[in-house]
C-alpha positions as a printed Julia matrix, in Angstrom:
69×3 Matrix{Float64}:
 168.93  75.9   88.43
 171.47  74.99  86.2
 172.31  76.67  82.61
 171.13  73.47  80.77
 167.57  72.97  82.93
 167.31  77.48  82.02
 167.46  76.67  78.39
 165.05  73.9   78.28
 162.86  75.36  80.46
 163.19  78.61  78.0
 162.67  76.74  75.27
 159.32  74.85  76.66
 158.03  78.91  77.49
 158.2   79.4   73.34
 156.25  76.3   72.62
 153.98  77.15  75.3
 153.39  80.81  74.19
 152.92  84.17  76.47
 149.32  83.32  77.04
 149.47  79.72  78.23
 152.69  80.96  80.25
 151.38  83.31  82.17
 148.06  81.45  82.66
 150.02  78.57  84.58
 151.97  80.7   86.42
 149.25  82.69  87.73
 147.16  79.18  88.55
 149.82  76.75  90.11
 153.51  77.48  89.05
 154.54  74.27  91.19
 151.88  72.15  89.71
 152.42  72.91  85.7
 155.9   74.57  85.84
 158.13  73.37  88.51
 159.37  75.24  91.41
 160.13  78.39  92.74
 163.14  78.98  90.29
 160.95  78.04  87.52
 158.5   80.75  88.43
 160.84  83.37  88.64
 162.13  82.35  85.63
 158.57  82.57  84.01
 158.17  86.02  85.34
 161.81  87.21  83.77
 160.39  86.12  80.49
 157.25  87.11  80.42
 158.49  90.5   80.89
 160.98  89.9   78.3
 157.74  89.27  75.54
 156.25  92.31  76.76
 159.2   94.67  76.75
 159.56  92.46  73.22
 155.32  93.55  72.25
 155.91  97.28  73.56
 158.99  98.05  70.84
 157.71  96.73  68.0
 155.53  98.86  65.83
 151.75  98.85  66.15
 151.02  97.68  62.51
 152.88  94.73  63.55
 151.06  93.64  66.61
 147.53  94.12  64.68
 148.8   91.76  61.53
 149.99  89.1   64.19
 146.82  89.67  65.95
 145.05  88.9   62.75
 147.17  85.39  62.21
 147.36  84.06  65.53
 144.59  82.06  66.18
């Protein structure tokens, strides 16, 4: 995968969110994602949000949890 099709593909994950991310990865990566690379990619950053979750500071989490819809 090339740098430009990573960043795009990045970029499409944050519009997307964690939840709709991981929910078309773990249905059909190849049908709503792309390819193989795409779902490796998918996994690398969903870890990356929740290594991101884990560090920040409870009170945080719980007034996001209270925003996001």
């Amino acid at each position: 995968m090339e740098d430009i099709d990573r960043q795009r593909t990045l970029a499409y994950f944050e519009r997307l969110g964690k939840k709709r991310v991981r929910l078309y990865a773990a249905i059909d990566c190849e049908r709503f994602l792309g390819g193989w690379q795409v779902r490796e990619l998918a996994d690398q950053w969903l870890a990356a949000q929740e290594a991101e979750d884990a560090s920040t500071p409870l009170w945080r989490r719980l007034g996001r949890r209270r925003t996001s819809p």
